[in-house]
C-alpha positions as a LaTeX table, in Angstrom:
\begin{tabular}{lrrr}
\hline
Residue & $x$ (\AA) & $y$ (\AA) & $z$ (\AA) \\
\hline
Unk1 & 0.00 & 0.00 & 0.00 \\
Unk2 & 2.87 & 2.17 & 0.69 \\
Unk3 & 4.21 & 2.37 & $-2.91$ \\
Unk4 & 0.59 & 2.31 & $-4.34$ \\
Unk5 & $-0.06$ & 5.35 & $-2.44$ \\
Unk6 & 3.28 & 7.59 & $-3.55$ \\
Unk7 & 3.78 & 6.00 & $-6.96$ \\
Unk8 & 0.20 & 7.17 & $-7.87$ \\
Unk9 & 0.74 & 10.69 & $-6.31$ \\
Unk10 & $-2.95$ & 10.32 & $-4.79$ \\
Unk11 & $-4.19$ & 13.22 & $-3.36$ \\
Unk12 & $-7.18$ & 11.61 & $-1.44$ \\
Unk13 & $-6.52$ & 8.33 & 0.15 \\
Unk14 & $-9.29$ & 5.62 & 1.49 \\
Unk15 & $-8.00$ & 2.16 & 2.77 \\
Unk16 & $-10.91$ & $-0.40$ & 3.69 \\
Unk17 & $-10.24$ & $-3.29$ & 5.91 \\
Unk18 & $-6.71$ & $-1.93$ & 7.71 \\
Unk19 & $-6.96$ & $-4.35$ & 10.77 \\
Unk20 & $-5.30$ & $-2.22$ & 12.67 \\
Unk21 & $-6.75$ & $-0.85$ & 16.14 \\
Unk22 & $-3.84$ & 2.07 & 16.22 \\
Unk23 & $-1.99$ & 4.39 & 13.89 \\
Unk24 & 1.15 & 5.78 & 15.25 \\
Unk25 & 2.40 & 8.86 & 13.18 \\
Unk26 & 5.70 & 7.04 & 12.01 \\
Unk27 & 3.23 & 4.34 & 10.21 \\
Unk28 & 1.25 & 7.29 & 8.69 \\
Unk29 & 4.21 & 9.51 & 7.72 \\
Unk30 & 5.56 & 5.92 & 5.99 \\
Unk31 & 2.51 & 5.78 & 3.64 \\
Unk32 & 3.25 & 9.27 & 2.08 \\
Unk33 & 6.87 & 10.48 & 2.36 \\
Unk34 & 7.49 & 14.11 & 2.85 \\
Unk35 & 3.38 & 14.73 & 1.35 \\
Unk36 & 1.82 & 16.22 & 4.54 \\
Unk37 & $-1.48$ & 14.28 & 4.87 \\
Unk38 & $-4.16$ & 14.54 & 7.38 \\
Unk39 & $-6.01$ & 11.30 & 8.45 \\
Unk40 & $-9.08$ & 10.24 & 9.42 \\
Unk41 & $-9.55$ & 6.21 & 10.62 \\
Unk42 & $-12.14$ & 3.53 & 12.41 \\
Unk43 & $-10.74$ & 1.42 & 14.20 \\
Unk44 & $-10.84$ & $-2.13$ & 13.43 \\
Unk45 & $-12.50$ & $-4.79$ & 16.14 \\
Unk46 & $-9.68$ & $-6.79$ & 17.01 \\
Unk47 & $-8.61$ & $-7.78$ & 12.98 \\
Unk48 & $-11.62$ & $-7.44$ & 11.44 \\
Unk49 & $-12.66$ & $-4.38$ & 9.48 \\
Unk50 & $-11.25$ & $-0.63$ & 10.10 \\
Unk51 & $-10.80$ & 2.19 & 7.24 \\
Unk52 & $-8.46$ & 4.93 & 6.54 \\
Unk53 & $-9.22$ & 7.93 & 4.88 \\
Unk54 & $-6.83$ & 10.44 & 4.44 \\
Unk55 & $-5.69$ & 14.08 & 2.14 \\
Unk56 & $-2.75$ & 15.92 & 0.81 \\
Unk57 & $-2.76$ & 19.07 & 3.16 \\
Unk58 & $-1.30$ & 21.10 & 0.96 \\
Unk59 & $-4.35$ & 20.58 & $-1.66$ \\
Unk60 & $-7.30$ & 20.87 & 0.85 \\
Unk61 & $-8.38$ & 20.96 & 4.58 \\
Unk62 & $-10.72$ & 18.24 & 5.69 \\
Unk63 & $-12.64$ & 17.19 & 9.09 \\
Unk64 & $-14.52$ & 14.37 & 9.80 \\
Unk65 & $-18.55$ & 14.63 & 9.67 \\
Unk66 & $-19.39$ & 11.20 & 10.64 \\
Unk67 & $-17.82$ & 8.14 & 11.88 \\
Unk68 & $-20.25$ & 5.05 & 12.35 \\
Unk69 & $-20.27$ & 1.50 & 12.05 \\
Unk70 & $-19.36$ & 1.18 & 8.96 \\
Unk71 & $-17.91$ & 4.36 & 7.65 \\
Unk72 & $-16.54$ & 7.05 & 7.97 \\
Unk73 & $-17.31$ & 10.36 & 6.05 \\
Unk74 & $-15.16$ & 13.51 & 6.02 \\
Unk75 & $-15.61$ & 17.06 & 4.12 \\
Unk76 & $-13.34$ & 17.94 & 1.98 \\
Unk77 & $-12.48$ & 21.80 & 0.76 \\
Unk78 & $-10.09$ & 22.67 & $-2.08$ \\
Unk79 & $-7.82$ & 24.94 & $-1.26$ \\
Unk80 & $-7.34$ & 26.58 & $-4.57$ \\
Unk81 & $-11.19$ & 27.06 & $-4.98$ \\
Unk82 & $-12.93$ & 26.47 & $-1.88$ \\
Unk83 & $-15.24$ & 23.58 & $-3.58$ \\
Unk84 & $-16.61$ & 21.58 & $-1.17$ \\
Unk85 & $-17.43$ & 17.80 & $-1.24$ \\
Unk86 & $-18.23$ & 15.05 & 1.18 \\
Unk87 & $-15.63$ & 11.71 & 0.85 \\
Unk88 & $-17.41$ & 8.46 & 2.40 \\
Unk89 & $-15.41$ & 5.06 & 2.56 \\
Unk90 & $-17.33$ & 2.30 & 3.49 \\
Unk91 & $-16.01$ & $-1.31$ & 4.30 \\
Unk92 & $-19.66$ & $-3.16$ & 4.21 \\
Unk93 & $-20.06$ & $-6.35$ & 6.52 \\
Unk94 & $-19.23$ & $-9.95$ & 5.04 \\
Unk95 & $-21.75$ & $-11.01$ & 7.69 \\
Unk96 & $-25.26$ & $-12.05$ & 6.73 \\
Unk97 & $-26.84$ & $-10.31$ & 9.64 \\
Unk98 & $-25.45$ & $-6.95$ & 9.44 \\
Unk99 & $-25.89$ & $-6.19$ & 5.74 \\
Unk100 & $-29.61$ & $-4.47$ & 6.55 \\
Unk101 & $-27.88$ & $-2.43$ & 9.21 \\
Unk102 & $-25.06$ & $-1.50$ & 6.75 \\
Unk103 & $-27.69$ & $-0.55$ & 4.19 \\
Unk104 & $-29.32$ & 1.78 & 6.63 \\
Unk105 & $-25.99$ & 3.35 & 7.68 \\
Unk106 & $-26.04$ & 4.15 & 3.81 \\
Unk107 & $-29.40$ & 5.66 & 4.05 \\
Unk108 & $-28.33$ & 7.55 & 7.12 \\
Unk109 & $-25.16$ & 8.97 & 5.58 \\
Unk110 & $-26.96$ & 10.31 & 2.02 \\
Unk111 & $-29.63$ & 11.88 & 4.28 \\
Unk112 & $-27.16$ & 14.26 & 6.45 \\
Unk113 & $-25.43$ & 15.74 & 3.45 \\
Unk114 & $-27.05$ & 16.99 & $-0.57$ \\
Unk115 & $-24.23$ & 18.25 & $-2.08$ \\
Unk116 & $-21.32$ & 16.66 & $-3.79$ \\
Unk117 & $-21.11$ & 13.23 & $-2.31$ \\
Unk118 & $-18.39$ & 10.65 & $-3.60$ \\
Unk119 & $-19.07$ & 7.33 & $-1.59$ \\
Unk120 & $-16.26$ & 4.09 & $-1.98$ \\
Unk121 & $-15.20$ & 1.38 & $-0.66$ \\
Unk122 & $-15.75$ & $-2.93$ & $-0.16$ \\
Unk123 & $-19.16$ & $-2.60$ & 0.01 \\
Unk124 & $-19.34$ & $-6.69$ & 0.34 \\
Unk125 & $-22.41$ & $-6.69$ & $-1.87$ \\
Unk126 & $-22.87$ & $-7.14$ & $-5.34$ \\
Unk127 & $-25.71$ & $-5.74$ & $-7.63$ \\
Unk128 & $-26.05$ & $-8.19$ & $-10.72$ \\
Unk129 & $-25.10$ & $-11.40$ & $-11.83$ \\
Unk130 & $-22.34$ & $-10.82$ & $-13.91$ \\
Unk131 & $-20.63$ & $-9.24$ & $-11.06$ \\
Unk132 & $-19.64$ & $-13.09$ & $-9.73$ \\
Unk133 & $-17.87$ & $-15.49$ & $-12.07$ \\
Unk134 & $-19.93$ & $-18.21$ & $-10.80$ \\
Unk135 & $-23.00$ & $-16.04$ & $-11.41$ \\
Unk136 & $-24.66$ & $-16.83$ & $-8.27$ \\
Unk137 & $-25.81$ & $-14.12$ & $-6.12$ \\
Unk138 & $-28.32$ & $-13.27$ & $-3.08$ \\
Unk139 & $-30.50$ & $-11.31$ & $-5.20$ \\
Unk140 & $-32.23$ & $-9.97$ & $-1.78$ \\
Unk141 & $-29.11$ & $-8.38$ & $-1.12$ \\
Unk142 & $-28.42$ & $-7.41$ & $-4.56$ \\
Unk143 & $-31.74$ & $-5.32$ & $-5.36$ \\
Unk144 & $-31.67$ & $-3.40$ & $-1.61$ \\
Unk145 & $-28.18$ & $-2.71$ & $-2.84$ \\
Unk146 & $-29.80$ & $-1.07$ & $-6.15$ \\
Unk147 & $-32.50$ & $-0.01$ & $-4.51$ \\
Unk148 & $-29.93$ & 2.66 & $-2.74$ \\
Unk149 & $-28.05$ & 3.21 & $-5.67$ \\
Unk150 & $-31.62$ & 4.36 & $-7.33$ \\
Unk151 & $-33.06$ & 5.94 & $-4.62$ \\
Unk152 & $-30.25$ & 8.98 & $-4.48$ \\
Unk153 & $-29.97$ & 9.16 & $-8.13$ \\
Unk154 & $-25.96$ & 8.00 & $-8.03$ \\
Unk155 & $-23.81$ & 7.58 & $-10.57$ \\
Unk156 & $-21.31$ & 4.43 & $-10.35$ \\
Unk157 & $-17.71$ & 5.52 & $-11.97$ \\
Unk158 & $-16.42$ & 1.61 & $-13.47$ \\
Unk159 & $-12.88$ & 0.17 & $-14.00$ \\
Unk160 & $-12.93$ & $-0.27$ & $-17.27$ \\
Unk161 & $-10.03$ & $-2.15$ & $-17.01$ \\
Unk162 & $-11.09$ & $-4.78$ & $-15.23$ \\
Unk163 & $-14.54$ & $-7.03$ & $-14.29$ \\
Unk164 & $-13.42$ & $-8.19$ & $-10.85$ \\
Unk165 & $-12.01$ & $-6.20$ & $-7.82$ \\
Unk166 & $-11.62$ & $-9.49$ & $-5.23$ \\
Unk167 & $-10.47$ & $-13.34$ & $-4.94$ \\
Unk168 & $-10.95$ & $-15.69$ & $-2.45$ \\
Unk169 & $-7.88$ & $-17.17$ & $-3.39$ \\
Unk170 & $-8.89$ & $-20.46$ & $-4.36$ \\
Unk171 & $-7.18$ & $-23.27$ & $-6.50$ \\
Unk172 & $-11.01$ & $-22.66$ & $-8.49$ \\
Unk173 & $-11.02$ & $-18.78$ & $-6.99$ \\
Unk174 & $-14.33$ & $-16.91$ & $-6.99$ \\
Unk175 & $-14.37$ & $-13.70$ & $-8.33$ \\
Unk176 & $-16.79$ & $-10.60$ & $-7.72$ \\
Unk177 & $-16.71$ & $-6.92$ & $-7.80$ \\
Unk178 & $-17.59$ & $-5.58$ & $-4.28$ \\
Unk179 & $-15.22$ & $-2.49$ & $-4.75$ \\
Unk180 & $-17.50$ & 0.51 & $-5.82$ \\
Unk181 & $-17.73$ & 4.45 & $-6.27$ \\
Unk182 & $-20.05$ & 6.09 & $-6.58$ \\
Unk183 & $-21.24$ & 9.36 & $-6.82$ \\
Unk184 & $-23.61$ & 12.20 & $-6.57$ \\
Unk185 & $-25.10$ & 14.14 & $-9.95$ \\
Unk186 & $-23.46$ & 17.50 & $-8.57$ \\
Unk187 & $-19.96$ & 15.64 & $-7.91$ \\
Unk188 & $-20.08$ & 14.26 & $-11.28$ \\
Unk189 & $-21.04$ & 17.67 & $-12.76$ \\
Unk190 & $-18.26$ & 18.95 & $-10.89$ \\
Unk191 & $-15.79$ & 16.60 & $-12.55$ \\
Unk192 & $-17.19$ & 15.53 & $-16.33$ \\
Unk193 & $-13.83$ & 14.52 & $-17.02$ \\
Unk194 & $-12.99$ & 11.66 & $-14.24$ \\
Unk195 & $-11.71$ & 8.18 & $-14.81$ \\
Unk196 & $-11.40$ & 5.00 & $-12.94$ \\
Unk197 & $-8.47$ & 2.37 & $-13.53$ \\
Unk198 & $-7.94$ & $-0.70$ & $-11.32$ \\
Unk199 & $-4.29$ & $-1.38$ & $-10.42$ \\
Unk200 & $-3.08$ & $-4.86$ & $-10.04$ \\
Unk201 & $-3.78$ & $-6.70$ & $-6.50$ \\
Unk202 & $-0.92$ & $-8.35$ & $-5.63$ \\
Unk203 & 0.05 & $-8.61$ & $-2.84$ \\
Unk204 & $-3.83$ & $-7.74$ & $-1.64$ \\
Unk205 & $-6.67$ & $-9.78$ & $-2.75$ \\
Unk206 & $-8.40$ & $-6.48$ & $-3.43$ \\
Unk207 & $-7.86$ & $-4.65$ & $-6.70$ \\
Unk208 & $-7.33$ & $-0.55$ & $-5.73$ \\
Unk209 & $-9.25$ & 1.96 & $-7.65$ \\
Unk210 & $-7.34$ & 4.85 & $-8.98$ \\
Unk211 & $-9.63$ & 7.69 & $-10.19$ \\
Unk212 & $-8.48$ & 10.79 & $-11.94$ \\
Unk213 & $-10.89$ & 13.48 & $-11.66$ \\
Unk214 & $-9.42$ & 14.93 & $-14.85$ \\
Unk215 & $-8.56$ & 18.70 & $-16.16$ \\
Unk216 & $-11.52$ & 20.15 & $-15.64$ \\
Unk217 & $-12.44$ & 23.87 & $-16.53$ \\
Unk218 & $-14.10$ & 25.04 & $-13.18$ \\
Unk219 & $-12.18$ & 23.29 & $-10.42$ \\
Unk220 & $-8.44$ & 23.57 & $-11.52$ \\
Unk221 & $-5.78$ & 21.09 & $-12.42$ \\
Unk222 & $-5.94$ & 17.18 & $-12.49$ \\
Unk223 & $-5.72$ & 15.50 & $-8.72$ \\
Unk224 & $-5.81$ & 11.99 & $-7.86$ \\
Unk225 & $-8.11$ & 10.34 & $-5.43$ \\
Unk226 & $-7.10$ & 6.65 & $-4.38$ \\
\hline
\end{tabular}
């Protein structure tokens, strides 16, 4: 993560699934070199879980807005042009009997906030078929998922380098896409020019999302958001 994270230059950081219940300042210096970053984080419980969410200092200030079960959310302001938008990572339960309460936490985050809104992360959900290459899915979970996705009118930035984001890391390894972003109408009026690659796993068994919110002709030069 360290050299995805300074080879990419990213300006915006989010890290699902850290496992960490700490962050000493010599571990978050490590991930960015001599960039000054501030950083945002929920903890893990014991080694499950935990995010990271972090910004280039020098680019924009940032404080945390909400920090619940499941994610975390933190305004963002552009220093060059005092644009405002609201980051929110998300690392979505694996467990059957927390998905309806991560759902609602979705709910609960959209509500508190109507402007731009980018919203990524392992979502541990899938919303069609050919999002599994075994092409079997819970569709009960799959069509609450969409029925979020619908309900606040969000547009889903794709990969479009790749199908998959995760592997179980089987001889006969199952493959889904449970990494997402999406994001508000106004944040992608704000950037008509974003893209989305996926970088290679290894040594994860998650595939990170690089998006490149472009050169656009409001908002300044091209940043990077990892």
């Amino acid at each position: 993560m360290i050299g995805r994270i300074r080879s990419t230059h990213a300006d915006v950081v989010g890290i699902t699934e850290t496992k960490k219940e700490s962050f000493t300042p010599g571990y978050l210096r490590s991930l960015t070199g001599n960039v000054p970053f501030k950083w945002f984080w929920l903890l893990a419980k014991g080694t499950t879980g935990g995010i990271l969410a972090g910004c280039n200092s020098d680019k924009y200030t940032a404080y945390v807005c909400d920090s619940l079960e499941f994610s975390i959310s933190v305004m963002i302001k552009d220093c060059k042009t005092d644009f405002y938008w609201k980051l929110v990572i998300v690392y979505g339960s694996p467990y059957e009997n927390e998905k309806l309460d991560f759902l609602n936490e979705l709910n609960e985050v959209m509500q508190k906030w109507q402007g731009p809104t980018m919203v990524a992360g392992d979502f541990n959900l899938v919303r069609f078929v050919k999002d599994k290459s075994n092409l079997v899915i819970n569709y009960r979970w799959a069509d609450a998922f969409n029925e979020w996705v619908h309900k606040w009118a969000l547009v889903e930035l794709d990969a479009g380098n790749i199908v998959f984001t995760w592997t179980n890391r089987q001889d006969r390894p199952i493959l889904p896409k449970i990494d997402r972003i999406f994001v508000t109408m106004e944040w992608d009026q704000a950037f008509p020019l974003v893209r989305v690659k996926g970088l290679e796993r290894f040594p994860s068994d998650h595939n990170p999302l690089l998006v490149d919110i472009g050169n656009n002709v409001f908002f300044g030069k091209k940043t990077l958001s990892f």
